[in-house]
N, C-alpha and C positions, 0 to 999 in steps of 0.2 A: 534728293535733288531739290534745289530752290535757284532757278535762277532771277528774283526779284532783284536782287545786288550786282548779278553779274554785267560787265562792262566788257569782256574779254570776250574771243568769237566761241560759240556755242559748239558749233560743229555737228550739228548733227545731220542728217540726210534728208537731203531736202529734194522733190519730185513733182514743180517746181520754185516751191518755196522761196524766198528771196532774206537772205538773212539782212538787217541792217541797225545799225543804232538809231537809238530815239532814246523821247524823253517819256516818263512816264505824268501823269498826273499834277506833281511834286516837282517837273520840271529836273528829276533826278535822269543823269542818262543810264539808257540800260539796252539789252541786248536783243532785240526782237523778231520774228518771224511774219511778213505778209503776203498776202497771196491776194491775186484783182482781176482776174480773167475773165470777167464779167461779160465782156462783148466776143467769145468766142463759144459755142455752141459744145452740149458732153464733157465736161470737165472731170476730171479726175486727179485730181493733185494728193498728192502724201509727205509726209514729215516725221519722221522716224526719230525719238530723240535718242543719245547714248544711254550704253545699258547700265542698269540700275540692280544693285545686288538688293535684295528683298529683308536678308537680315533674318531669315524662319522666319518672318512675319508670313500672316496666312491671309490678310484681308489687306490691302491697298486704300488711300485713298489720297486722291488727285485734284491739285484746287487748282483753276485756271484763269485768268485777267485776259481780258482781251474786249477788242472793239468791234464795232460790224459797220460796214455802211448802208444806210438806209436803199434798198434795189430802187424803190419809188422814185427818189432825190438824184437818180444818175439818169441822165439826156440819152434814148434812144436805148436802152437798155432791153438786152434781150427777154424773154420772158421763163426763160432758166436762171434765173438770178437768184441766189437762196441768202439766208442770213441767218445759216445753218451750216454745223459742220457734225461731223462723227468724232468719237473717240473710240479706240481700239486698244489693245494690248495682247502682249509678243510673249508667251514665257518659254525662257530659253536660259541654257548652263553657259553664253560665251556669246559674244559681240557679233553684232550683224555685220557682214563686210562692208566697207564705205564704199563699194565700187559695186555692191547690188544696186543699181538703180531702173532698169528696163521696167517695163510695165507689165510684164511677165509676173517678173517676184513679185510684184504687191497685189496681182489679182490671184496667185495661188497662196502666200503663204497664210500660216495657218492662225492670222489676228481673231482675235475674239474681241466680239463689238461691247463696249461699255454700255455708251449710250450716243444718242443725238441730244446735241447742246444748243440749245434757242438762244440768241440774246435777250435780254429782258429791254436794255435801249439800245436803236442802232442811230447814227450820227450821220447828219446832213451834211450837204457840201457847204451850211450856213453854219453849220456846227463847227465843221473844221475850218473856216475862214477865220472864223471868229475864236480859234483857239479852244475852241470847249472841247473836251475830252467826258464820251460819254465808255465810262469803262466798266462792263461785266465780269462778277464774280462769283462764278459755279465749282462746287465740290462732288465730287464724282467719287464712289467706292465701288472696289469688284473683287473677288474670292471665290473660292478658296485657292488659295498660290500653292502647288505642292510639286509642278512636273519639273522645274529649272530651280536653279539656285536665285535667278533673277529674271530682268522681262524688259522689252522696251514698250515703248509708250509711241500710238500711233495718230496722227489727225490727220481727217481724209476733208480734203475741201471740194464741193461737190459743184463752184459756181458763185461765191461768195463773195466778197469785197470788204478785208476783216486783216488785223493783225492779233498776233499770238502777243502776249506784252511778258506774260511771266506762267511760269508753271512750278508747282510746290508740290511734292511727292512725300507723303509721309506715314507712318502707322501709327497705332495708338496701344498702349500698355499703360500698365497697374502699377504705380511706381513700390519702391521696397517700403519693407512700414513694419510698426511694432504694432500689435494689439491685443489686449489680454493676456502680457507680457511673454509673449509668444512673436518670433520673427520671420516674417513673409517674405520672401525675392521679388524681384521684380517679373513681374509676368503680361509676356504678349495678350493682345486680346484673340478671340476665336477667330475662325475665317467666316462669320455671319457676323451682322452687327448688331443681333440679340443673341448670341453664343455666350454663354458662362463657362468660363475656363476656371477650372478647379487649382488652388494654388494651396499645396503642403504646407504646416508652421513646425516650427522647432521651439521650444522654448528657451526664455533669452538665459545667460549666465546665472546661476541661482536661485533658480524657479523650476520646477517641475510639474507633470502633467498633471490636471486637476480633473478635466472631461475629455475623450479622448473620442473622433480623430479629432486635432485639432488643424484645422483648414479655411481658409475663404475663397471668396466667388470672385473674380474679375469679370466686370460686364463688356459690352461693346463699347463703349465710352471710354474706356480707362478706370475706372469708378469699383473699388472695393464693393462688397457689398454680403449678406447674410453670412456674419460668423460664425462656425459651428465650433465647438470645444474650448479648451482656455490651459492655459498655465496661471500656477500662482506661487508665491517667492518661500522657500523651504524654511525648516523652521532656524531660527536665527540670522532670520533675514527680513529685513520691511521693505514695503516701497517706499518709493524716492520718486518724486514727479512724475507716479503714474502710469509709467514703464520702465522702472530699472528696480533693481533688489540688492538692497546695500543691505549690510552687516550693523548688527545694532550694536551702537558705542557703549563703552563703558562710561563715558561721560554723561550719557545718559541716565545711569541707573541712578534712583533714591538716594538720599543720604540721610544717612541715619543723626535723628538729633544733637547729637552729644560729638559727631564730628562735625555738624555745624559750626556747633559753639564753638568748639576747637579754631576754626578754619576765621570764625571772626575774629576772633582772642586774637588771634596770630596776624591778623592783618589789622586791626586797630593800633597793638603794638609796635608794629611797620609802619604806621602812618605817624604815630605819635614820635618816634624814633627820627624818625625820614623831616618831622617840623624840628625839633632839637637840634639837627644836624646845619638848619639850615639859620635857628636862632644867633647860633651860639660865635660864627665867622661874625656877624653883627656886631652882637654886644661888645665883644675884644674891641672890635674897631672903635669902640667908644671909649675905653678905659683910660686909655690914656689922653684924653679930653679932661680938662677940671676946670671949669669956668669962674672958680673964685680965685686961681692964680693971677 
C-alpha cells in the first residue's frame, strides 16, 4: 500500500474520519484523512484502512505523513486536546465488512497496539494562514505476522486536530545475488528486525561445491551478510567477471613457433598480393598515355 500518489477516493472506514482531497507540501493533490473534534469532550475516533495481503512477510513496517495542530494555538480549547494518535493492527485471512462501524466493534475487536505517535512539529493557525505545511514523518514496524494471510491497519484519534496525508506499507528482503559463484533467491527478512534468516546457495552453471554448506545470512535491513561455504568453476572452466564460469577457448591456447612463422608468411603474402592487386588497375590506366605523341 502507498497512497502518496493516490488522487482517487481511499475507501477505507472511517469512525468519524472525514476523507477529502488536498494538497500535499509540493502543492501535488492527494487523498487525505482528518479528524478535529477538539471542542467536544471523550473522543474516540477510528480509521480502518483496506486489507492488505502481507506476502509471508513476517515483520511489517508502516511510514506515515501527517500534520497536527498546535492544542495551544486553538481559542478556548478544551483541555483533552492531544497531538497524539495510536496505531493498531488487524491480522486477519479476509476484509473487515464496510458496514462494521458501531462503537461496539472497535472497542472489542481484537487490534494489537503498535505504538503512540507524537508529532515532532504541530502547526499554528499562523502556520496555516500563511500556507506553511509543517509535515511529520514516522516509520513504525510490528511482528511477527503469522495468524492471517493479511491485516488492516488501525488509527485511533483520541482528541486531536491532525490529518493523515499519506501512509506507505512495506517489507524488506535480501534481493537474489551471486557470490562465490554460488546462487542465492531472494529472501524475506525475519519477523524481529535483528533476525538473521538463513538463505540456501546452489552453485551457478559450471562450478561445483568447494566448502559445503554453502549458505548466507539475510539481516533486518535487507543486507546480505556472513558467507559461509563457496563454489568454484570445474575443471575446464575459468571465471569470467567474477561470477560466471565460461569454457576455456582454444583461441587461447599457445602457439607453437613455427606456426607462427607460418601464420605471418601467409599474411605478409596477403598483404603483398592484396598492394599488386590494387597497383596494377593503375599502371594500365596509364599505358596508354605517351606524352612524346
Amino acid at each position: 500500500m502507498d497512497t502518496r500518489t493516490a488522487t482517487a477516493e481511499l475507501g477505507w472506514i472511517s469512525f468519524p474520519w472525514e476523507e477529502v482531497s488536498g494538497y500535499d507540501e509540493n502543492l501535488n493533490t492527494i487523498r487525505t484523512y482528518q479528524v478535529c473534534n477538539v471542542f467536544e469532550p471523550s473522543q474516540n475516533n477510528w480509521l480502518l484502512t483496506t486489507y492488505i495481503d502481507r506476502r509471508a512477510a513476517q515483520r511489517i513496517y508502516v511510514e506515515i505523513r501527517f500534520t497536527v495542530r498546535d492544542c495551544a494555538s486553538i481559542p478556548s480549547v478544551l483541555g483533552s486536546c492531544k497531538e497524539t494518535f495510536n496505531l493498531y493492527y488487524l491480522e486477519t485471512d479476509r476484509t473487515v465488512s464496510e458496514g462494521i462501524k458501531g462503537v461496539e466493534y472497535w472497542a472489542n475487536a481484537p487490534f494489537l497496539k503498535v505504538d503512540t505517535i507524537a508529532a515532532d512539529e504541530s502547526f499554528s493557525q499562523v502556520d496555516f494562514g500563511g500556507r506553511l505545511m509543517k509535515v511529520n514523518t514516522e516509520v513504525r514496524s510490528f511482528g511477527p505476522l503469522s495468524k492471517g494471510r493479511g491485516f488492516h491497519l488501525a488509527f485511533q484519534d483520541l482528541g486531536a486536530c491532525m490529518s493523515l496525508l499519506a501512509v506507505r506499507v512495506f517489507y524488506k528482503k535480501c534481493p537474489s545475488v551471486v557470490q562465490n559463484f554460488a546462487f542465492f533467491p531472494e529472501t524475506l527478512t525475519g519477523a524481529e528486525s535483528t533476525s538473521l534468516v538463513i538463505a540456501r546457495g546452489s552453485c551457478i552453471p559450471n562450478a561445483e561445491e568447494v566448502d559445503v554448506p554453502i549458505k548466507l545470512y539475510c539481516n533486518g535491513d535487507g543486507e546480505w551478510m556472513v558467507p559461509i561455504g563457496s563454489c568454484s568453476c570445474k575443471a575446464g572452466y575459468e571465471p569470467d567477471n567474477g561470477n560466471l564460469c565460461r569454457g576455456k577457448s582454444a583461441l587461447m591456447r599457445p602457439t607453437s613457433p613455427k606456426c607462427a612463422f607460418t601464420q605471418r608468411k601467409k599474411k605478409k603474402m596477403g598483404a603483398n598480393t592484396a598492394v599488386h592487386h590494387r597497383i596494377m588497375p593503375v599502371l594500365k590506366s596509364f599505358s596508354y598515355f605517351n606524352p612524346f605523341l
